[in-house]
C-alpha positions in Angstrom: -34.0 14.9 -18.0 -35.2 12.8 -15.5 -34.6 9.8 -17.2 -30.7 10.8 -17.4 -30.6 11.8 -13.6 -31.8 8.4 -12.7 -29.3 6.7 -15.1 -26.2 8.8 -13.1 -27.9 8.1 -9.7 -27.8 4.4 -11.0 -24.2 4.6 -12.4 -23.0 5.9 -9.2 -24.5 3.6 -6.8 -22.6 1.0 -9.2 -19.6 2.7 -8.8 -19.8 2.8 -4.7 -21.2 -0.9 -4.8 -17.6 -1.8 -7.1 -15.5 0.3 -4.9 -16.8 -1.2 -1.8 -16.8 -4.7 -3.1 -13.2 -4.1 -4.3 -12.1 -3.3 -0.8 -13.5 -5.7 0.6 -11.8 -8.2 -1.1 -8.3 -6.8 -1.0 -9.1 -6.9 3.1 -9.9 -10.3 3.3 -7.4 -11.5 0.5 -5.0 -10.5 3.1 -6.7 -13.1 5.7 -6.8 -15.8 2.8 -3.6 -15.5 2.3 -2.0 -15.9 5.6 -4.4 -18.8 5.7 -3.5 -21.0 2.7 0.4 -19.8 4.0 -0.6 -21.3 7.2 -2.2 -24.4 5.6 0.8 -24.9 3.1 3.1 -24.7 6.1 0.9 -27.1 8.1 0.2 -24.0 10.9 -3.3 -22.5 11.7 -2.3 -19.1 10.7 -4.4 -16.0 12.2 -7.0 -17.2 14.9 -7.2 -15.3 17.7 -9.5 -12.3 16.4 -13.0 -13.5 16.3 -14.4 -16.5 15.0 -11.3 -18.2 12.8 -9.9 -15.4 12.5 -12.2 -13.5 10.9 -12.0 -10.2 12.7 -8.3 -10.4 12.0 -8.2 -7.9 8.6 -10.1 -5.2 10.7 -7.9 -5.7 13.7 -5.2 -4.7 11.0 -6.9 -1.6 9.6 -7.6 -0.2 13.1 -3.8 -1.0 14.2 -2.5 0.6 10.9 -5.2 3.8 11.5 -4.0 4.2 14.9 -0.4 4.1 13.9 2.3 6.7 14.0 2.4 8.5 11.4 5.9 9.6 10.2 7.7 11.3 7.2 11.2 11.3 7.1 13.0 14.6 7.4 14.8 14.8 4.3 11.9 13.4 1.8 10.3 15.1 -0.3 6.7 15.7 1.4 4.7 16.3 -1.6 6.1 13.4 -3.6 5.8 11.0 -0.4 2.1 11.7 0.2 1.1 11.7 -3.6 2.8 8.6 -4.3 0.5 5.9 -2.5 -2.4 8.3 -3.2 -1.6 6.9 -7.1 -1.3 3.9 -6.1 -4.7 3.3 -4.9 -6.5 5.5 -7.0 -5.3 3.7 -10.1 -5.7 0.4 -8.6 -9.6 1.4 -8.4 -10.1 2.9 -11.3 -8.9 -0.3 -13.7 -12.1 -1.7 -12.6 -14.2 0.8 -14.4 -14.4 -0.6 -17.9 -15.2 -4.4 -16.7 -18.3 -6.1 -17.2 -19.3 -7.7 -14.0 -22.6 -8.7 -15.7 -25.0 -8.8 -18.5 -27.8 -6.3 -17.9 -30.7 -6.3 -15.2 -34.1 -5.5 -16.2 -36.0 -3.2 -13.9 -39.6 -2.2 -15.5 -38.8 -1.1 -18.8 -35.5 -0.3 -18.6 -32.6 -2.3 -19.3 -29.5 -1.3 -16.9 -25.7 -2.6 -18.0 -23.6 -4.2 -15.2 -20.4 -2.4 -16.0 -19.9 1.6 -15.5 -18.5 2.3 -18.7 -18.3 0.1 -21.7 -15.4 1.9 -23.5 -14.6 0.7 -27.2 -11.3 1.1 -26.2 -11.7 -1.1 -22.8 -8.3 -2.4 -23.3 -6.4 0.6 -23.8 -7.9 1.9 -21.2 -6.9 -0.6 -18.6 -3.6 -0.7 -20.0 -3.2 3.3 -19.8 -4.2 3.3 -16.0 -2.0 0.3 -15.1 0.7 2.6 -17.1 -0.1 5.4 -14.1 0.5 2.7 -11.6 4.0 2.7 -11.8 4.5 6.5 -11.0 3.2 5.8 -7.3 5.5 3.4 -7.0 8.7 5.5 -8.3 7.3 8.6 -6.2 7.4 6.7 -3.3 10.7 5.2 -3.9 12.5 8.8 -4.7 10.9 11.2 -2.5 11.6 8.9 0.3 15.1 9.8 0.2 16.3 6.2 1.1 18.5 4.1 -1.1 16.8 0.9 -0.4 13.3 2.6 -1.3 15.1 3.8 -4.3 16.6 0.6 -5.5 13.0 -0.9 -5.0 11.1 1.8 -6.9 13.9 1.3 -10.5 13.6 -2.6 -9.9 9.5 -1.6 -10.3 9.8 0.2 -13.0 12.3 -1.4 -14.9 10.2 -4.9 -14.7 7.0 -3.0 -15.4 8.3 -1.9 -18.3 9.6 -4.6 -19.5 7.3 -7.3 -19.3 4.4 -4.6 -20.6 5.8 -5.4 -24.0 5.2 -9.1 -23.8 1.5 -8.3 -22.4 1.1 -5.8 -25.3 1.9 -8.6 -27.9 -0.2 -10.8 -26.0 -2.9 -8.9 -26.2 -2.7 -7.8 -29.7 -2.9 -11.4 -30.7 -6.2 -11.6 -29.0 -7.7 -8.8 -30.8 -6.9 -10.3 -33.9 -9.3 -13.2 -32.4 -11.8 -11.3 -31.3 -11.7 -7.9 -33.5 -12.5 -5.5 -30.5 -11.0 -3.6 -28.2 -14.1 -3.5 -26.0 -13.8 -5.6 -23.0 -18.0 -6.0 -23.1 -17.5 -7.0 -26.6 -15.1 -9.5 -26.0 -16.9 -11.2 -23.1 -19.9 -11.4 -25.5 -18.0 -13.1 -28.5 -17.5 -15.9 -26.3 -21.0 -16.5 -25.1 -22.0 -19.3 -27.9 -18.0 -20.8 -28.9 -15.4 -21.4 -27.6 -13.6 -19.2 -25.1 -10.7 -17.5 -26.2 -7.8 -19.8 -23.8 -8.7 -22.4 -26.6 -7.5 -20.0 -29.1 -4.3 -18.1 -27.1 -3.2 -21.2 -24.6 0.5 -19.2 -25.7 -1.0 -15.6 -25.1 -2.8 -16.7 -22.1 0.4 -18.3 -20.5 2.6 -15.1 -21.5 -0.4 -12.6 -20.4 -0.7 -14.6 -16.6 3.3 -14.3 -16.2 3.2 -10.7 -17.1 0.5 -10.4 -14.4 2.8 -11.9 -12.2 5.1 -9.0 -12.9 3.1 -6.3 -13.1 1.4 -6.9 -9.3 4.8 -7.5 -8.2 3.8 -11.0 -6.6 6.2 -13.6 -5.9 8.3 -14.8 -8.0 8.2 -11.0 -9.3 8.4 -9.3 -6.3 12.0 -8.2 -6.4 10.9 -4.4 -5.9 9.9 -5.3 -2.1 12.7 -7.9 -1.8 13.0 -8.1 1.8 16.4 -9.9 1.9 18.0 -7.3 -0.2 16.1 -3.8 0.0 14.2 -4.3 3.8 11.2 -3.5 2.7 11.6 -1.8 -0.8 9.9 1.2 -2.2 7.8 2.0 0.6 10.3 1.1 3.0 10.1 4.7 4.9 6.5 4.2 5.4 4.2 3.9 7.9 0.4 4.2 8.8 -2.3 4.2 5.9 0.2 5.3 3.7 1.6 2.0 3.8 -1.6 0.6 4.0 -2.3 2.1 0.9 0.7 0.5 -1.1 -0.6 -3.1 0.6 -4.2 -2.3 -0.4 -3.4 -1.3 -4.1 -1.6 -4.5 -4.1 -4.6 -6.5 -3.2 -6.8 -4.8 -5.8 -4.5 -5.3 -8.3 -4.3 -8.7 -8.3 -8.5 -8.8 -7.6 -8.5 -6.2 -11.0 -5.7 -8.6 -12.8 -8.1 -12.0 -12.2 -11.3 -9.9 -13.8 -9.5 -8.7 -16.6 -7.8 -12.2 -17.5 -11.7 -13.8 -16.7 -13.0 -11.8 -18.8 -10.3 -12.0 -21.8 -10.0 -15.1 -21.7 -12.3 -17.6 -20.0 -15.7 -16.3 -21.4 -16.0 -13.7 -18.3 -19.5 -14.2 -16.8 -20.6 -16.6 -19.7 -21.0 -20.2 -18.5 -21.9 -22.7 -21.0 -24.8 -23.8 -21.6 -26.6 -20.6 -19.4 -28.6 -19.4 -22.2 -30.1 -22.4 -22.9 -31.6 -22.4 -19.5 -35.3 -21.4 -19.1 -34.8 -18.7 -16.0 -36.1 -15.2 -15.6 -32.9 -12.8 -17.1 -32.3 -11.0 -14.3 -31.6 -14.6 -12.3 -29.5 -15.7 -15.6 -27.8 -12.2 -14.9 -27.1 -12.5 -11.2 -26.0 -16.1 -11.9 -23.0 -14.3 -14.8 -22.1 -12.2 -12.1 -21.8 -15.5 -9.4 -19.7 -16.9 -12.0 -17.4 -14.4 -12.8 -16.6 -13.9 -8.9 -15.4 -17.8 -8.9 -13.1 -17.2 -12.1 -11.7 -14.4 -9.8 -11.6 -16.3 -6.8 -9.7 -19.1 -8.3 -7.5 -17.0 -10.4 -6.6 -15.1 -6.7 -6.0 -18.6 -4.9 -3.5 -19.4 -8.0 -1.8 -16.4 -7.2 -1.5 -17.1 -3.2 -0.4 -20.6 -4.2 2.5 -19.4 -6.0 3.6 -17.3 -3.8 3.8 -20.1 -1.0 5.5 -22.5 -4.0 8.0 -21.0 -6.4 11.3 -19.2 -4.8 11.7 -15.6 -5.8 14.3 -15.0 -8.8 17.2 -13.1 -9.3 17.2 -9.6 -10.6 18.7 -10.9 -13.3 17.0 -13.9 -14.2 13.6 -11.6 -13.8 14.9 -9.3 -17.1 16.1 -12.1 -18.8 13.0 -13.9 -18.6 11.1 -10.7 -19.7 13.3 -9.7 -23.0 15.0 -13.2 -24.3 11.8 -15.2 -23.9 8.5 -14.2 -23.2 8.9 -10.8 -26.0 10.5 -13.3 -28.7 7.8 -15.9 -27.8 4.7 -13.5 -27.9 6.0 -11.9 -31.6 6.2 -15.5 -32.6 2.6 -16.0 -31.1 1.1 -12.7 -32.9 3.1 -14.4 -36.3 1.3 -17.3 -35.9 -2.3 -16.1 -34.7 -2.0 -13.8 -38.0 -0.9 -16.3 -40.0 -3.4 -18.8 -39.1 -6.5 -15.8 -39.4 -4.9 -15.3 -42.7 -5.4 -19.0 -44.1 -8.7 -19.7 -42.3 -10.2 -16.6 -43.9 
């Protein structure tokens, strides 16, 4: 009994220690991002709060805390509070089934760095990300605005639609690996290869359906400024639009774990077992390692926002059905095919 109170006292101070470096993250991806925009458009971007800039994500919070807070007259109250409430909840609980580590050995007891190794890992993910998309159409329709509405379908619609693709994608990777847990996964790629050697195709249709379902440029026609002012959360104000920016930045933080992890070995680096270190240093290394597979992965997606020009509405769709679902069923044909001869 007191064995299993300590092992949920432990689980929940990982759970708080995930949340909070989540959080984090997402509040000073905002900062990197205005940075590398600044950099890319040869500007200094923010510098006046503290050192660099560095002060200038909590100058943000506090301004958005502190600001009006206002609900248009004819929305629908419920819907519009709920609806970034989903949003960030689901964007947090994605990270629930990742592996951030192997396991750290304190006395006798060996203690997993991930808060729940499902069997089912990617389902999972894929279920919650599902959930995602009803924030985003709650905010859009009980805002009572047609822009916000126009934004919300457009987010739905592309979510949808380039699930599919990510679906195939993903089904040809378990055909690699043989599980659906993401521990499991991580862990078949500790002594070969990693699994972008065997799905470069998978890998490149998985990252683009990323794209789409963070809604990051070029895939961010459901805020499109130009068109829709600000898109689905267009009516919003306060931390209820800080919530929709938040969730954002967690997604895309969640989005580079899960694709680490799939596909470039997670918190395996080669060569790392070979090493004659203490575990739990081996351990905290995995976990250092993983961080600057997400890191990168984040910088690639701030890149190409400040690179590529947004598409058309209807160039997004077409993009999603004609090609990338034709080119992942030919991808599954061919992984399947190829497993089939090997074996």
């Amino acid at each position: 009994m007191i064995l299993d109170i300590a092992f949920i006292i432990y689980k929940l101070i990982l759970i708080a220690i995930i949340f909070g470096i989540s959080l984090f993250i997402a509040m000073y991806a905002t900062l990197a991002e205005r940075k590398i925009a600044g950099f890319m458009q040869d500007r200094h971007g923010p510098n006046r709060a503290g050192p660099f800039g560095m002060l200038q994500p909590l100058a943000d919070g506090v301004k958005l805390f502190f600001k009006e807070e206002i609900i248009p007259g004819d929305a629908n109250k419920k819907l519009f509070i709920l609806g970034p409430c989903i949003a960030m909840i689901t964007a947090c609980m994605t990270s629930a089934v990742i592996p951030w580590g192997t396991t750290l050995e304190i006395g006798n007891k060996s203690l997993p760095l991930v808060v729940t190794d499902l069997n089912i890992g990617i389902l999972y993910v894929f279920g919650v990300v599902s959930l995602g998309v009803y924030g985003i159409m709650f905010g859009g329709w009980a805002s009572n605005n047609k822009f916000s509405l126009l934004g919300a379908i457009r987010a739905s619609s592309q979510m949808i639609s380039y699930e599919i693709a990510m679906g195939f994608a993903i089904i040809s990777l378990l055909l690699v690996t043989g599980s659906l847990s993401l521990k499991e996964i991580v862990e078949g790629q500790a002594n070969s290869h990693w699994n972008i050697v065997y799905q470069p195709l998978g890998f490149l249709i998985f990252i683009i359906c990323v794209f789409a379902e963070t809604n990051r440029t070029p895939f961010d026609l459901p805020e499109c400024e130009t068109e829709l002012v600000g898109g689905y959360h267009t009516e919003y104000s306060s931390m209820k639009l800080g919530f929709y920016l938040f969730s954002e930045y967690i997604n895309m933080f969640v989005a580079s774990a899960v694709m680490s992890t799939l596909y470039f070995g997670g918190y395996h680096l080669p060569f790392i077992s070979s090493l004659n270190l203490p575990h739990n240093l081996i351990a905290m290394i995995g976990v250092a390692a993983l961080f600057i597979k997400i890191f990168l992965f984040m910088f690639f997606f701030m890149w190409v926002r400040w690179t590529i020009p947004r598409f058309r509405y209807d160039q997004l769709m077409n993009l999603g059905w004609k090609i990338l679902i034709p080119l992942s069923i030919l991808n599954l044909l061919i992984t399947g095919l190829v497993i089939l001869l090997v074996k």
